[in-house]
N, C-alpha and C positions, 0 to 999 in steps of 0.2 A: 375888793373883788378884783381889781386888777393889778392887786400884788401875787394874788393867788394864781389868776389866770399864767402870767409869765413863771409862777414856780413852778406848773405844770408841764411849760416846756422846757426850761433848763435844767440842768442835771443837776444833783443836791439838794435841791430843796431852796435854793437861792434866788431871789431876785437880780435877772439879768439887767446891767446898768445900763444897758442903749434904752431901755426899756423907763426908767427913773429916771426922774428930774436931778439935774447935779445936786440940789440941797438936800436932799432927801436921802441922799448914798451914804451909808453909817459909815464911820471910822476903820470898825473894823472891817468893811468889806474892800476899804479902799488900802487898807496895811496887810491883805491876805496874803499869808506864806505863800512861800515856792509851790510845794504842792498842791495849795488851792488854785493855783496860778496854773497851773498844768493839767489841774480836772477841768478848769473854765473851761481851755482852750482846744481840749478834745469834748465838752462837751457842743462848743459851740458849731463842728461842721455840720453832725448830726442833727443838730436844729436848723440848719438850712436845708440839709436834706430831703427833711418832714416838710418846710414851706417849699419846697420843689414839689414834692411830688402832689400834696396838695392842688397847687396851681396848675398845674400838668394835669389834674383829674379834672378840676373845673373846664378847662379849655375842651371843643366839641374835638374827637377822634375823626380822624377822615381816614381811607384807607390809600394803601398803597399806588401811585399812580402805575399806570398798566399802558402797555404800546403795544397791545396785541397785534399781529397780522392780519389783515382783512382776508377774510375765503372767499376767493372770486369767483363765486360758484355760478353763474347763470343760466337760462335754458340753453342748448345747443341746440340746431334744426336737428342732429343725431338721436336726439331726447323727443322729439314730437311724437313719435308715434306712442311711444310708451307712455308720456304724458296725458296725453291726450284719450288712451282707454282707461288710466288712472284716475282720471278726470271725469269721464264718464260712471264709474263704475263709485266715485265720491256722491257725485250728486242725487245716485241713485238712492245712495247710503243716507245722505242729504235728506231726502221724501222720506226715508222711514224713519228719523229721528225725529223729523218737526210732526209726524202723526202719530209717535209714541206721545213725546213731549206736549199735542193737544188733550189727548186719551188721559194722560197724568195730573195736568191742569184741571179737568174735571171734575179728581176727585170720587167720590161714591155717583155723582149722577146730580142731574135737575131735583129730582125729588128730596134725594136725601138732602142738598142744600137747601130747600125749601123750610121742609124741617128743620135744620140744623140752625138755621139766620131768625124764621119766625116766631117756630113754637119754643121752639127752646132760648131763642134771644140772645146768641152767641155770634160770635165771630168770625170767620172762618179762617185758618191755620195761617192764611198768606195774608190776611190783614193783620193779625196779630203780628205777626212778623214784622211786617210795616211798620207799627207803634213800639215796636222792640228795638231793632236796629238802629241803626245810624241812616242807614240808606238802603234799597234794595239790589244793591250790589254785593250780595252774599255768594259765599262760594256753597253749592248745594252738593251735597252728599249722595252719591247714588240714586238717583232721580226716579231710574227706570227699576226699581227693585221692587218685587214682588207681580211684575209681569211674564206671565209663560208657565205659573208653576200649577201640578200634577191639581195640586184645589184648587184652582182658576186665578182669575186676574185679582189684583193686591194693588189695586194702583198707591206708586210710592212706599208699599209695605204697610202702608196706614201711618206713616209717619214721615212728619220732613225732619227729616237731619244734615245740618251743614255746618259753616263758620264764618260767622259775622263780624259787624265793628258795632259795640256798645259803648260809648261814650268814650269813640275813639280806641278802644283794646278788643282784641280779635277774642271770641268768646264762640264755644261749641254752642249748639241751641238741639232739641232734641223734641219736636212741639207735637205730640196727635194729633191725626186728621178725622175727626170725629165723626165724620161723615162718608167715609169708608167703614162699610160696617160696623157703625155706631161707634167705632174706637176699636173695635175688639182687636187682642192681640193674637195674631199668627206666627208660627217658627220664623217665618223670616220678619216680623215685627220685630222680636226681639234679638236676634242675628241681626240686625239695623241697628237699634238700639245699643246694643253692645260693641257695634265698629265704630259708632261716633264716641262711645268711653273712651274705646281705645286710643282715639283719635286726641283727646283729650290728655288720657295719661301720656300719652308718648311725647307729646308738642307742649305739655304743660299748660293749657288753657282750661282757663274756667269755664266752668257748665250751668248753663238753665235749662229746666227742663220747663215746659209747656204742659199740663198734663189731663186729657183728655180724654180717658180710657174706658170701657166696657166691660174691663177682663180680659183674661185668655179663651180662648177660644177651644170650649170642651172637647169635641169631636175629636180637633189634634193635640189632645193632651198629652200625649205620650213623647213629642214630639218638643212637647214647651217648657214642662216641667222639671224632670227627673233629672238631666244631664249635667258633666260639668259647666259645658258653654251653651245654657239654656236659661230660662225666665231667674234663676235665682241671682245667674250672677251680674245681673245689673244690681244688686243690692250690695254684692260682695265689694263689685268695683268702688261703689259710692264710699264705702267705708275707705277700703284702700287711698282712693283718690282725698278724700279728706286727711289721713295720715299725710299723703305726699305734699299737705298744704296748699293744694287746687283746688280752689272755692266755687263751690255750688250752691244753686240759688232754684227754688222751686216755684212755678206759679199754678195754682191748683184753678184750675177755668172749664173744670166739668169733673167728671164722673173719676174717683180714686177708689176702687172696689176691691177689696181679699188683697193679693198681692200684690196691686197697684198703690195701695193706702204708704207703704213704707217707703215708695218715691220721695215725698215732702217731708215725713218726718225725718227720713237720713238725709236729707238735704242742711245746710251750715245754714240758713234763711228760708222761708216760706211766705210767699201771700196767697191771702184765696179772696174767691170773688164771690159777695156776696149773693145768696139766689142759686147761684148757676155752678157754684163748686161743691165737693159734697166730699167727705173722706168716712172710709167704714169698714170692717171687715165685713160686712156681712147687710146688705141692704134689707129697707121695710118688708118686702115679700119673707126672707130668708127669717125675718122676726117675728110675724106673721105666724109665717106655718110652725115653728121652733117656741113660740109662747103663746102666742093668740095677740102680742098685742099690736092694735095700729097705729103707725106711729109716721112721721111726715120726714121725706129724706132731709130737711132744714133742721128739725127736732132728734135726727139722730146722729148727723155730723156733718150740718153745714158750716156758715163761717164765724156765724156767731157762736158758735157751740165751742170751738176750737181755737178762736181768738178769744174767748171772755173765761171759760170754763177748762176744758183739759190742758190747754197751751201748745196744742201743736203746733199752732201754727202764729205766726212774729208780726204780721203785719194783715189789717182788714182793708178790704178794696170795695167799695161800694159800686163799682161796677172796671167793665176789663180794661177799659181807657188808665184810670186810675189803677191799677195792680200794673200796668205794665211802667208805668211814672216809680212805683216804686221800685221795682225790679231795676230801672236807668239808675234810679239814685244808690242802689244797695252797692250796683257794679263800682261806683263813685267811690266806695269807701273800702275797694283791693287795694292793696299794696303792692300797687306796680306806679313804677316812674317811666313813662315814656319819652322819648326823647321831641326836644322840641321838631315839629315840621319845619323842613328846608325847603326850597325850592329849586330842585336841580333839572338841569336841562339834561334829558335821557337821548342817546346816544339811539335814532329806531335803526333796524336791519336796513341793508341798504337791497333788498328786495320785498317785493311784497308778501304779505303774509296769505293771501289767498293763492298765491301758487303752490300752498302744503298740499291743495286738495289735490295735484295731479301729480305730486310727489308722494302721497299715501298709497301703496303698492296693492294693488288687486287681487295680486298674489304672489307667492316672493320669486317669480319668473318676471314681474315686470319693476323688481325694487329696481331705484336709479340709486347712483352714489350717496352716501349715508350722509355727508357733507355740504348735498345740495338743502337737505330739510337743516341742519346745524348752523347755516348760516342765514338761513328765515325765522333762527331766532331770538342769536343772541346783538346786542348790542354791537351796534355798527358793522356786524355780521364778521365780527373778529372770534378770532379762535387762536389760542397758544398750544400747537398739539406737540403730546408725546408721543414718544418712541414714534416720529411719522414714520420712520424706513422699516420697520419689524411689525412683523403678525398685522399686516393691512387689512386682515378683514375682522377687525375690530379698529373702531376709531374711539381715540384717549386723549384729552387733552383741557386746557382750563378755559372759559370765559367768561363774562359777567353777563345779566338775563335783569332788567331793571337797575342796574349798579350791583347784584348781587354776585359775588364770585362765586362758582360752581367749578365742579369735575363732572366733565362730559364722557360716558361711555356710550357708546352704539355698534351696534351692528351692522356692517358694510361687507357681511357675507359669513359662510361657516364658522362656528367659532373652533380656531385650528389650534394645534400644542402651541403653536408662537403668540397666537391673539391671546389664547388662556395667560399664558403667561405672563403676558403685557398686559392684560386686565388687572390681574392678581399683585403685579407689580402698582400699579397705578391705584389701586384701590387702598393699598395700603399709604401710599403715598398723601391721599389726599385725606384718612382718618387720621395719619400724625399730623398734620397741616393745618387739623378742625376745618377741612371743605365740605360744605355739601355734596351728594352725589347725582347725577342725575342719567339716569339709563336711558337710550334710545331705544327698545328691544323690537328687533325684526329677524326672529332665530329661523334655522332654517328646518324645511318640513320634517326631516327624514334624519336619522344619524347615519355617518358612513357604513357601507356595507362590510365586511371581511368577506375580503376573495382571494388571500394570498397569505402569505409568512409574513411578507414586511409591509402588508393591511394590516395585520394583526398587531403587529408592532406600534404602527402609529397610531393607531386607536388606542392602545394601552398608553402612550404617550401623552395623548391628548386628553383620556381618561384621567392621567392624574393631573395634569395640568389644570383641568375642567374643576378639580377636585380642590386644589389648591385654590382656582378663584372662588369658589362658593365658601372655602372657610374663610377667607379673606373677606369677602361679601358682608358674612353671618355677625361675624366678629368686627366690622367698622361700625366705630360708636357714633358717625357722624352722620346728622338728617339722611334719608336716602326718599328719592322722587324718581316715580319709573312710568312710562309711557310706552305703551306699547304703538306702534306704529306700523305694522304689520303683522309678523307671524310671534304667536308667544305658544312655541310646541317645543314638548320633549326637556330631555336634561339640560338644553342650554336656556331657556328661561330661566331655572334657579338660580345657574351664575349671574344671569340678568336681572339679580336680584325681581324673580316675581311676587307672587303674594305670599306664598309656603316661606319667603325669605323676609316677610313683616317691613317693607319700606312705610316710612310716613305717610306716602300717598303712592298710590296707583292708577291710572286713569286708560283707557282707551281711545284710540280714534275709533269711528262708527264702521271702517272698511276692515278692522285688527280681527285676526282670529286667535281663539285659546283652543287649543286642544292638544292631544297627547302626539299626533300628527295631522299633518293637512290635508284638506278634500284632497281627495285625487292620488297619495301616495298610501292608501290604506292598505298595499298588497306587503309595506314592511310589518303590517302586525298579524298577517297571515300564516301559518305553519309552512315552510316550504314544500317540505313530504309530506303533504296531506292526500289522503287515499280517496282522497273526492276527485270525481272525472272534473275537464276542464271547462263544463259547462254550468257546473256544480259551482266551482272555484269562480268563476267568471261572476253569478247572479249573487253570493256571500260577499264578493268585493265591492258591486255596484250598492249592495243595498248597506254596507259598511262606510263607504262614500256618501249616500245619502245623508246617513244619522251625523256623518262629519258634516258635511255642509250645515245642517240645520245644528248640530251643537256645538259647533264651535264660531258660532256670528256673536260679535262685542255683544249686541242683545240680550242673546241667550244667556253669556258669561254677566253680563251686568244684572238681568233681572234675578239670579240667584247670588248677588252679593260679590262675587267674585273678586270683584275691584271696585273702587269710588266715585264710579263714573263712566261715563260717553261724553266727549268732547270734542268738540268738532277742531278738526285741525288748524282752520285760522286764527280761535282762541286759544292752541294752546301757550302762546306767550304771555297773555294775560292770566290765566291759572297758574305758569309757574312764579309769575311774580306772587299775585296772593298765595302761593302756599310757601315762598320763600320767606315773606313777611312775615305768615304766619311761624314758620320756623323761629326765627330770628325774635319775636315778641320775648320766648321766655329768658333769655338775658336781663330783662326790665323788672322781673317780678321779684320784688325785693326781697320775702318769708318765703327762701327752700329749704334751708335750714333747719329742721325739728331734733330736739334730742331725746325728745321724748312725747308720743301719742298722746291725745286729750282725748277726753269724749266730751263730743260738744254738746251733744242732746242728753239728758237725763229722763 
């Protein structure tokens, strides 16, 4: 065996003599002609090569050292005033997040908990969680979704979706809240549902789903069913995402009804729990009036039915404690290799992080320099900026956020032909480079006006410039993270890589507005020669300002899905670390590779 071992690495088929005892070395290999004698010795660099790069891979990679600049950004007394109604107008923002964020907590209500924990004997959504994760340091998915909409409050959508750490590897979770309308599924349940797939395919993380459901929800059927990005393609995605070799895992811990049933069986692994799970197209009532016969939801697709008989389902839980122990151990046996934990001393901002609240702008008349929020949050409040002297009202340049290196864009005023240009520069810069992105967006209300010949010029300048960064944008294959911290209106959010532009993540501060212009400048979407007198013109603007205030608050834009979140601006360093992490995981996942689809369920 270890004759063979060394003919495998030298050339010929020979046994390498450093390698053999001298008695052992036959005659003829020690009388080899010249040109044995000439293969040896070109074979031999090459085999140190191979133990180079070997040892080179064992050894841990560390990166690049970095002497970034420090941004000595501080407050100035010139900044107080505008800090300070920033500041005010934060913590106002403050009170209605932590009264959403109680409303949320709650769930369907006392009663429906009652129900949910006694008669039914169930768990509720955040303790399952609990015994799922690693810890309750999960980063949560759109929290506030399903609040404000035309068929009333949705707290959470009916479902929590985020991304956790199971046995140490960051992992989508997708879990029903059973207790919001018994589970049932609404448009924006499954528009939830379907941004955590995506969240999934894009980051390459494995998925469990929790799965707790009542059905869709008839009334809005038209709404759930029929579409391309409706109730079916959660099914499509599961497929897909199995092709792409991201492992999904199901835990069936209630009710899996009509189109819910095909959650666990397209799922790579299934547990169910006994008693309290049940899969079926069609429940006892539906069998009932359709045969006459009565029959017990255990007897027609609980967990013994499906563990011992049809084989949906891989694994039996005699109760949820136990399904969620197998679900830990299933995750145990991905093929991913994570890198040992180090213990590095992280380098914090040399400002504090509660000063974001009086640098999140009220409105973009009271943004302060884009540089003062940039250096609240990257390590040692260092920044290596580009292009400083061109297009300054866009800020471009590199720092690290946890030891993570990133490209910083932001918004430090209109975005001008020179900023466009320096964006589009810079963007491309850091997708050859493999940097992450990370957008600061604070766009401004209004586009320029044309009042002249050479208005008209530089608009059309800055329109293709504008143009150039968005394909630049579209087309970087590298993570992209965007945080609105202000205004996110009109054509300069798409460059700002917004949502229409599919970043990994997008989040909000609670003071950010989305709309197509800002309260207040709604007289740019008015017809200028309109043949309405000017009291007419006056009450059509005020009540166009209204509908902006109330539809463009982060709220509004978060409880219809818009983006991933509200997050309050002190945190936001601590979210970009986890979702850098989260980025950075699928490097470790050993099977991306397929050359050909399986189908793993028969």
């Amino acid at each position: 065996m270890y004759r063979c071992m060394t003919r495998s690495v030298c050339s010929g088929g020979r046994v390498c003599p450093a390698f053999v005892p001298p008695h052992t070395q036959s005659p003829s290999w020690t009388m080899r002609n010249t040109a044995e004698e000439k293969h040896h010795r070109l074979s031999e660099p090459r085999w140190q090569c191979s133990v180079r790069w070997m040892s080179s891979a064992g050894r841990k990679r560390r990166a690049l050292r970095s002497a970034f600049p420090v941004l000595e950004q501080p407050l100035q007394p010139i900044h107080r005033h505008v800090y300070e109604a920033n500041l005010r107008n934060s913590n106002a923002c403050h009170k209605k997040y932590v009264e959403l964020s109680e409303k949320v907590r709650k769930g369907g209500g006392e009663n429906a908990i009652t129900r949910h924990t006694q008669r039914n004997r169930k768990l509720l959504v955040r303790d399952r969680l609990r015994l799922l994760l690693d810890d309750e340091d999960f980063l949560e998915l759109s929290p506030f979704a399903g609040l404000g909409l035309p068929y009333g409050d949705i707290p959470s959508a009916g479902c929590l979706t985020g991304i956790g750490r199971i046995n140490g590897l960051w992992c989508v979770f997708i879990a029903n809240d059973a207790t919001v309308k018994g589970g049932t599924a609404y448009p924006i349940t499954v528009k939830k549902q379907l941004r955590a797939q995506d969240v999934a395919m894009q980051n390459r993380l494995p998925c469990v789903y929790l799965v707790d459901s009542g059905g869709a929800f008839l009334p809005l059927q038209s709404e759930i069913f029929p579409d391309k990005n409706q109730g079916g393609r959660t099914f499509y995605n599961e497929a897909i995402m199995s092709a792409m070799r991201i492992p999904q895992v199901s835990v069936v811990c209630g009710s899996c009804t009509a189109g819910g049933a095909y959650i666990p069986t397209m799922a790579e692994e299934t547990v169910m729990v006994h008693r309290i799970g049940t899969i079926f197209l069609g429940g006892p009532p539906l069998v009932k009036a359709a045969t006459g016969e009565e029959v017990t939801p255990e007897n027609l697709g609980g967990a013994r039915l499906h563990a011992e008989v049809s084989g949906c389902v891989d694994h039996f839980a005699w109760e949820e404690k136990e399904a969620y122990e197998y679900t830990r151990n299933i995750i145990s046996t991905l093929n991913f290799q994570l890198p040992e934990e180090e213990e590095e001393v992280e380098e914090e901002p040399l400002y504090r992080s509660e000063e974001l609240l009086g640098l999140a702008p009220r409105s973009y008349d009271y943004s302060l320099d884009v540089k003062m929020v940039v250096s609240r949050l990257t390590d040692g409040s260092r920044f290596q900026e580009f292009k400083a002297r061109y297009g300054t009202t866009l800020i471009t340049g590199f720092a690290k956020i946890h030891g993570h290196l990133v490209g910083i864009v932001a918004n430090n005023g209109e975005l001008s032909y020179q900023a466009a240009l320096k964006g589009s520069h810079f963007v491309q810069l850091c997708d050859q480079r493999d940097v992450p992105l990370l957008f600061l967006q604070n766009t401004a209300p209004t586009a320029a006006p044309t009042l002249s010949t050479a208005q008209a010029e530089t608009n059309t300048n800055r329109l293709k410039a504008q143009g150039s960064m968005m394909s630049a944008v579209a087309c970087a294959s590298v993570p992209k993270i965007t945080v609105v911290i202000g205004g996110c209106h009109g054509a300069d959010s798409y460059a700002m890589c917004g949502r229409a532009f599919d970043p990994n993540f997008l989040f909000l501060w609670p003071s950010a507005r989305a709309s197509m212009t800002a309260p207040g400048h709604s007289s740019s979407l008015l017809p200028p020669d309109s043949e309405q007198d000017e009291e007419q013109m006056k009450k059509l603007e005020d009540d166009l300002n209204r509908r902006l205030e109330e539809e463009s608050s982060a709220f509004f834009s978060s409880g219809r899905l818009w983006d991933d979140g509200v997050i309050l601006p002190q945190d936001t360093r601590k979210v970009l670390r986890d979702c850098l992490d989260i980025i950075k995981q699928r490097q470790y996942q050993l099977s991306t590779e397929k050359l050909q689809a399986t189908l793993l369920r028969v």
